[in-house]
C-alpha positions in Angstrom: -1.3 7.8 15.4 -4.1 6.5 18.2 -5.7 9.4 19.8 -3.4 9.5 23.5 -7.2 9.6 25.6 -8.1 6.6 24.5 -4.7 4.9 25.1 -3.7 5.1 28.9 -0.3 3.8 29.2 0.5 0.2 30.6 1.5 -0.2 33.9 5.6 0.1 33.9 6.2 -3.1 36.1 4.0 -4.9 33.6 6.7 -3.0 30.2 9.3 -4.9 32.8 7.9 -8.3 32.9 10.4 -10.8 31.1 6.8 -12.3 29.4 5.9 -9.0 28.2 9.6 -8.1 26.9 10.2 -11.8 25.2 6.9 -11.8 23.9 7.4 -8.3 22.7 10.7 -8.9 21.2 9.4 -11.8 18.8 6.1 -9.8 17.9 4.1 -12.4 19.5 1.1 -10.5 19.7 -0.9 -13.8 21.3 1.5 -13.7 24.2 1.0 -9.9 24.4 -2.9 -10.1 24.5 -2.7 -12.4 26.7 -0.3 -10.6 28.6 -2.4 -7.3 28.4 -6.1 -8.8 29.4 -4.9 -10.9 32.7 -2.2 -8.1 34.0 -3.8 -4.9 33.0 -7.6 -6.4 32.5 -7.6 -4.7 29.2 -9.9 -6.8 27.5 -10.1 -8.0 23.5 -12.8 -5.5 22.7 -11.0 -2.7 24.2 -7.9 -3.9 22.5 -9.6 -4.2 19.4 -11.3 -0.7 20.1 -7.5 0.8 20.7 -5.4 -0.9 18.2 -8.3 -0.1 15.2 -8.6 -3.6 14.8 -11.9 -6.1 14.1 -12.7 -8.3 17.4 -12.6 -11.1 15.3 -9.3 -10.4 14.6 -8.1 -9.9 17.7 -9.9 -13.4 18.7 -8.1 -15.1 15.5 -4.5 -13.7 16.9 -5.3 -15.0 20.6 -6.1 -18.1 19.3 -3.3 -18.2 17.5 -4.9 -18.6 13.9 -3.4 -15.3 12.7 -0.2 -12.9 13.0 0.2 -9.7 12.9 2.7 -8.7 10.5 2.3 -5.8 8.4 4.4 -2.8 10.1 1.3 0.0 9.9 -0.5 -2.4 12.3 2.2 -3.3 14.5 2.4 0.7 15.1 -1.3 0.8 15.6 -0.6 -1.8 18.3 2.0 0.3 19.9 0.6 3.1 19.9 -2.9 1.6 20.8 -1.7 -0.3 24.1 1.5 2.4 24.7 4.1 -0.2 24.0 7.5 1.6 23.9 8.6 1.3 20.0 12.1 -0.6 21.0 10.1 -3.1 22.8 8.8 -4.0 19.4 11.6 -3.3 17.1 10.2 0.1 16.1 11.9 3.8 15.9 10.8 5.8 19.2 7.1 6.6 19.0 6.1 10.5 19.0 4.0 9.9 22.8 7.5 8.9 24.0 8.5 12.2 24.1 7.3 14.3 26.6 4.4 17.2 24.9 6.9 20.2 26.4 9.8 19.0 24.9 8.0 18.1 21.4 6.8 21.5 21.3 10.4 23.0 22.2 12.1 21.0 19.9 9.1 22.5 17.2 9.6 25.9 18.4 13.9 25.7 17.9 14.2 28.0 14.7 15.8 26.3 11.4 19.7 26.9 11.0 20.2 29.5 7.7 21.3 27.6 4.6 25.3 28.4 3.9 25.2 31.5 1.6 27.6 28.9 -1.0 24.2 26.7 -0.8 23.4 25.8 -4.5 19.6 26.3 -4.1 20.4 30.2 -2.8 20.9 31.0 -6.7 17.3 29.7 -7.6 14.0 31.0 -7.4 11.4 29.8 -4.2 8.1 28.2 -5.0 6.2 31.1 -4.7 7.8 33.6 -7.2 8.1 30.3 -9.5 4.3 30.4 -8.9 3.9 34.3 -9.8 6.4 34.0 -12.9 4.1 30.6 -13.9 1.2 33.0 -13.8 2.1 35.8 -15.9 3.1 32.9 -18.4 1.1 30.5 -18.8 -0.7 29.9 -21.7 -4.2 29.2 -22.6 -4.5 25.7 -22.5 -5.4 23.9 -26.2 -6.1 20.1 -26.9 -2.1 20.0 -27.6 -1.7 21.1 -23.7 -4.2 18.0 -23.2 -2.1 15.5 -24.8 1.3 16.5 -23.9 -0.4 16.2 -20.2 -1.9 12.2 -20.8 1.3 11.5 -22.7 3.7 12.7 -19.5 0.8 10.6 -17.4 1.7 7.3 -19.4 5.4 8.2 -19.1 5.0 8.5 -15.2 2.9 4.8 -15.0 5.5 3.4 -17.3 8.8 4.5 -15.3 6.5 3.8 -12.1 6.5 0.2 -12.9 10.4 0.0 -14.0 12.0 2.3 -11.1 8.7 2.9 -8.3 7.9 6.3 -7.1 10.2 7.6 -5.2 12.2 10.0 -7.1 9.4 10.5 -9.6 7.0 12.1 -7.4 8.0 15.4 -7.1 7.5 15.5 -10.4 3.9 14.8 -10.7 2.6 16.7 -7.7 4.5 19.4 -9.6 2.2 18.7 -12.4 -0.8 18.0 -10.2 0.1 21.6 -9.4 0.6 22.6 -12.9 -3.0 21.5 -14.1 -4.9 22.9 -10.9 -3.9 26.1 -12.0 -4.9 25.6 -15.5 -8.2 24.9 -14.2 -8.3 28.1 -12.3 -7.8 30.1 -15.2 -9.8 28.4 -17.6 -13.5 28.5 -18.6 -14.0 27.3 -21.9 -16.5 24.1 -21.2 -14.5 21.1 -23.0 -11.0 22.2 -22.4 -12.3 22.5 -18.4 -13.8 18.9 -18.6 -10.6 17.3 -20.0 -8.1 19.0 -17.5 -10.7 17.9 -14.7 -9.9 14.1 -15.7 -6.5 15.1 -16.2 -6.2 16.2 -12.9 -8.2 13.3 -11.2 -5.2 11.4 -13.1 -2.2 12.7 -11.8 -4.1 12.9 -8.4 -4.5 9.4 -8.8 -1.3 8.4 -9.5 -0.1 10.5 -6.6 -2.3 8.6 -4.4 -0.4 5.4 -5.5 2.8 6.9 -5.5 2.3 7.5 -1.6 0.5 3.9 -0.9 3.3 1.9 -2.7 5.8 4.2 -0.3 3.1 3.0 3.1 2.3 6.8 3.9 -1.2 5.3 3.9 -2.6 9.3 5.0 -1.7 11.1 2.1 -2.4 8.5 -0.1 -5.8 8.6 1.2 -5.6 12.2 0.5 -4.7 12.3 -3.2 -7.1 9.6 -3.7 -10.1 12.0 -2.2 -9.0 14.6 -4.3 -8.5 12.2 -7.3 -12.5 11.8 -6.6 -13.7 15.4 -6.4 -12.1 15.8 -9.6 -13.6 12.7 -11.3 -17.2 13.9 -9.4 -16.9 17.4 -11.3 -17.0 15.7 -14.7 -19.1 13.0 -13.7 -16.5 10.2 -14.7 -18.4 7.1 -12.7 -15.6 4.6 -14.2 -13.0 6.8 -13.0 -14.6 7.1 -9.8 -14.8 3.5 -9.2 -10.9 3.2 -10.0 -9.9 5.5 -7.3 -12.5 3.5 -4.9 -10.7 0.2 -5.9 -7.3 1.6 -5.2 -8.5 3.0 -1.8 -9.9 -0.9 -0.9 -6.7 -2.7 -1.9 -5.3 0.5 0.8 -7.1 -0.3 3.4 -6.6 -4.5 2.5 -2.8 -3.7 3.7 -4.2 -1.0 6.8 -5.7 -4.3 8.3 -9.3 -2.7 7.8 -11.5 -5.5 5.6 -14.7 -4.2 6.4 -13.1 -0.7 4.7 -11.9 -2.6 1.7 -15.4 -4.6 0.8 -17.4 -1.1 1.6 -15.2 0.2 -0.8 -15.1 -1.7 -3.5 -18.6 -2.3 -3.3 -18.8 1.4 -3.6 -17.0 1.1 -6.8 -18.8 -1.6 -8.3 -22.1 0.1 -7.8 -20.2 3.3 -9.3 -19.1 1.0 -12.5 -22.6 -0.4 -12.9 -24.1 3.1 -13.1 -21.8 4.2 -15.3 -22.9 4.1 -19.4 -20.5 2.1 -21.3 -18.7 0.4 -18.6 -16.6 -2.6 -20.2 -16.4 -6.3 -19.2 -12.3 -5.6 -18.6 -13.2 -2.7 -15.6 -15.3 -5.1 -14.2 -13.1 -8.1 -14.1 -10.8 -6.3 -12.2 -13.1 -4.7 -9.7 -14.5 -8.3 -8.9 -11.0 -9.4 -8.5 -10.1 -6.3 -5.6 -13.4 -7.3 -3.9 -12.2 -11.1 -3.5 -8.8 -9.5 -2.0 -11.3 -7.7 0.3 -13.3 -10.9 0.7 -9.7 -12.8 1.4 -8.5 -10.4 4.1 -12.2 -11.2 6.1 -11.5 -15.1 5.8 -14.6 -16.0 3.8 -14.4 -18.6 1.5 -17.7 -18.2 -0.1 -17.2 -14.6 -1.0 -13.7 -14.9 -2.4 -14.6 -17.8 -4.7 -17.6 -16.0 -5.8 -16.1 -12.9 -6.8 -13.4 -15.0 -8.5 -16.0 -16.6 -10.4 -17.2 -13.1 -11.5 -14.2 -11.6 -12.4 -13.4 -14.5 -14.8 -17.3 -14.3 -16.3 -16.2 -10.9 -16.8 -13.2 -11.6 -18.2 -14.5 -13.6 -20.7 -17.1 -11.6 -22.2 -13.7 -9.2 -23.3 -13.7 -8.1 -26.9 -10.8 -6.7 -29.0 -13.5 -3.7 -29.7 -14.1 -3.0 -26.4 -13.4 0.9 -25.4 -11.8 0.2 -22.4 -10.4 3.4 -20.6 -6.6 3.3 -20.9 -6.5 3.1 -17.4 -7.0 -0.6 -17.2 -5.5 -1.9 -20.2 -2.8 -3.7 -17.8 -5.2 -6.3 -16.7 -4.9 -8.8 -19.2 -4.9 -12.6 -18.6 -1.5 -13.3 -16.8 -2.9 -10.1 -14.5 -6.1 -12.0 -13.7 -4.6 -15.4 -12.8 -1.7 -13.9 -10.9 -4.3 -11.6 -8.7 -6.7 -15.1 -8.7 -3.4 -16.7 -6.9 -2.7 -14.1 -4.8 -6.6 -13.5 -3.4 -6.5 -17.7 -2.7 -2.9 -16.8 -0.9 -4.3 -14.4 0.9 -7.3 -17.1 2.1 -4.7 -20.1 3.3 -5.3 -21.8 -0.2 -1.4 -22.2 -1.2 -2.0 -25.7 -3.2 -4.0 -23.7 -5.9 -2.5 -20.5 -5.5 1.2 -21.4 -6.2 0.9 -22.9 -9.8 -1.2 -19.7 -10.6 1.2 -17.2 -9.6 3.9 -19.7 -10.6 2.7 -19.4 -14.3 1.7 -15.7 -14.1 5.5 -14.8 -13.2 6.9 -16.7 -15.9 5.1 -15.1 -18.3 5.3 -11.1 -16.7 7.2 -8.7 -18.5 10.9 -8.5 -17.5 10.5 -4.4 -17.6 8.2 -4.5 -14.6 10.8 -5.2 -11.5 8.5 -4.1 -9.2 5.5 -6.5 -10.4 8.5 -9.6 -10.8 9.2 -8.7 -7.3 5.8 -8.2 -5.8 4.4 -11.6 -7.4 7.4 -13.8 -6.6 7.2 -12.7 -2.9 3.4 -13.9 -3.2 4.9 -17.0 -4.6 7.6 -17.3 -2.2 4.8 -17.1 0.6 2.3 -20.2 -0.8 5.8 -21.9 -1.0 6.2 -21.5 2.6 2.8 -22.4 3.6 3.5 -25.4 2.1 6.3 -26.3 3.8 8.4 -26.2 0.4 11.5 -24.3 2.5 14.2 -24.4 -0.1 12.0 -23.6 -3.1 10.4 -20.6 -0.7 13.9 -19.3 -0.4 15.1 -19.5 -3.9 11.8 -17.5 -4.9 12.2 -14.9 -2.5 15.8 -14.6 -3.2 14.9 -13.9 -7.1 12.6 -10.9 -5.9 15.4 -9.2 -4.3 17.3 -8.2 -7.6 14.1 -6.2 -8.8 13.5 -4.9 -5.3 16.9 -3.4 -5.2 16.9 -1.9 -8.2 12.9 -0.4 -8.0 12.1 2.8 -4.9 8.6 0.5 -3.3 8.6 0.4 0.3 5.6 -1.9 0.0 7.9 -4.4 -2.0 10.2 -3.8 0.9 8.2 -4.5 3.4 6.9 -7.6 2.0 10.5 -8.7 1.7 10.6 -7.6 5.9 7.4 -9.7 6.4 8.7 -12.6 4.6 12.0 -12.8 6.7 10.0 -12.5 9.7 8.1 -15.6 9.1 11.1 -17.5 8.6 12.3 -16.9 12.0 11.6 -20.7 12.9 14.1 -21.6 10.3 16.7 -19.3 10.6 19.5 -22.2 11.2 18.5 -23.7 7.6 21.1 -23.4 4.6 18.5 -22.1 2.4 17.7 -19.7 5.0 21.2 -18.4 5.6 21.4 -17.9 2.1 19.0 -15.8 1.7 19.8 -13.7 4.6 23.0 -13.3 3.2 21.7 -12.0 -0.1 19.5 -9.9 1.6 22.2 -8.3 3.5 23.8 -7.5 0.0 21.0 -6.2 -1.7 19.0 -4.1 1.2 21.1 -4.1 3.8 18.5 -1.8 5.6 16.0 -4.0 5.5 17.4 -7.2 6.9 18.7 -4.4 10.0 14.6 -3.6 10.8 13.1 -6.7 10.6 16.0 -7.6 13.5 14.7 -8.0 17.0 16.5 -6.2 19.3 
């Protein structure tokens, strides 16, 4: 949340205005900049300064070339400028309660769980820690396998169901191998449960990113890298810098995501043995970063490496396992979604198009993901109907996977369709989102 000293709150007869409360309630954050700099002579650089957000993309947005509609920074906005969160469709913000009462309500002790509580009969975490002392064994290269073989397991049902129920799991595990470490010496058997623990870290890093807690994703993914910096591991290294740039790519931060997958690429390229494949795909993240800054140049450039890369791949290759998932329907479907993401719909569409026909049916959460993407060019294009069918197919998969990110995409897509919300196709979908996620239509309402 934005620090409270550098966020005065608005004047209340300027919360009242009926231009501040209609632009408010349709997220028209042109109309509320506007609003902001004449009434309260807060000005686009302090905006920008408040809200964590680029000048120039505070400019683009008062001039009406961009919205605003990923939900982490529509709460940077209200917390930045000390919008009320029902004046923008969110839940109440934590500055809306006064400190005294926050602290009283922290300071009210926890009711006692009913003695007929089924947890009473089991052990707490920290004489499951004690017991998990006194009997663990010495770790062996069986330990090591089991470990990469639950890891693969985790990724697989990742794809198929999301996160959500599986990671308590793997910060069990996390757990698990940290304290392996702790009580092991022995140089190679150390190494391996270093980068099996930069793993799991990794993966709980995604696990909180594809759920939007964007902080503790960031903090798995720093721990992820201390583990990968004990052993050295500069491929692995620049994995968890390219997952940290596509982060901050949906934070609304481009100049984060470019420094950091530059980071990663210069990582890779240090790195002995580094294979065409890796580098494909972190060529491919930078032109997402490129994307989100607007520059044409840039995206097509690293587009045009990524494919070079690509096609210098051989069968013989030792390409960590890692990235084995970025074969050719994963570069052409990221290739349409980085020209999506620049305003170039015409040649994005038939890329994603054909990268979602051939996708594996057992990945919901990637069918879902990449038709949204598809649904959106679609849209740009002023293809309606088709944009509505697509976006209607992603909402079986959706359904049935745990992604908030997925879910949100579905929120942002139903937002931009409030020009056409008296449309058949329109009300169709609306309906079907109803049935599917109820929840979801409910908080992309305006109130």
């Amino acid at each position: 949340m934005i620090e409270s000293s550098r966020s005065p709150e608005l004047p209340a007869g300027l919360l009242m205005h009926p231009q501040m409360i209609a632009a408010c309630r349709a997220r028209d954050f042109s109309a509320v900049f506007r609003i902001v700099k004449t009434r309260a002579g807060i000005y686009p650089s302090m905006i920008a300064r408040r809200c964590d957000l680029t000048p120039s993309r505070v400019g683009e947005v008062l001039s009406g070339r961009r919205q605003l509609l990923h939900m982490d920074v529509i709460e940077r906005i209200a917390d930045g400028l000390r919008i009320p969160g029902h004046m923008l469709g969110l839940a109440r913000r934590e500055w809306e309660t006064p400190v005294g009462l926050r602290d009283a309500v922290k300071e009210q002790p926890r009711p006692a769980l009913p003695v007929s509580s089924p947890s009473a009969s089991l052990p707490g975490p920290e004489v499951e820690g004690i017991i998990a002392l006194t009997a663990r064994p010495a770790p062996t290269p069986s330990t090591l396998l089991a470990l990469r073989a639950s890891i693969e397991d985790y990724w697989r049902r990742d794809d198929q169901h999301g996160g959500e129920t599986l990671r308590p799991a793997v910060v069990g595990q996390l757990r698990y191998v940290v304290g392996l470490l702790n009580g092991t010496s022995l140089g190679a058997i150390r190494h391996d449960l270093h980068g099996v623990a930069a793993e799991l870290a990794r993966l709980t890093g995604w696990m909180y990113f594809d759920a939007r807690q964007y902080t503790r994703a960031r903090s798995y993914f720093t721990e992820a890298l201390r583990f990968a910096r004990e052993i050295d591991d500069r491929e692995f290294t620049a994995n968890v810098l390219a997952c940290m740039s596509l982060q901050a790519t949906y934070q609304d931060r481009p100049g984060d995501a470019l420094a950091l997958v530059n980071a990663a690429q210069d990582e890779a390229r240090a790195a002995v043995g580094t294979t065409p494949r890796v580098l494909s795909m972190l060529s491919l993240r930078e032109a997402f970063a490129q994307a989100t800054l607007a520059s044409h140049a840039g995206t097509h450039a690293a587009i045009g490496e990524a494919r070079r890369q690509f096609e210098r791949i051989k069968g013989s290759d030792p390409d960590p396992p890692w990235v084995t998932y970025f074969d050719e329907a994963k570069l052409v479907v990221d290739t349409g979604i980085a020209l999506g993401r620049l305003g170039e719909a015409a040649t994005a569409e038939p890329l994603i198009a054909d990268a979602l026909r051939r996708a594996s049916g057992t990945n919901r959460r990637g069918r879902a993901f990449h038709a949204f993407w598809l649904a959106r060019t679609q849209l740009q294009l002023g293809k309606l109907d088709h944009a509505c069918q697509t976006a209607t197919e992603a909402l079986e998969p959706a359904a049935s996977v745990g992604s908030e990110r997925v879910a949100g995409h579905l929120r942002e897509f139903y937002d931009e369709l409030a020009p056409h919300r008296r449309e058949p196709a329109v009300l169709a979908f609306e309906s079907r989102l109803r049935d599917l996620l109820p929840a979801r239509v409910s908080a992309s309402r305006r109130p």
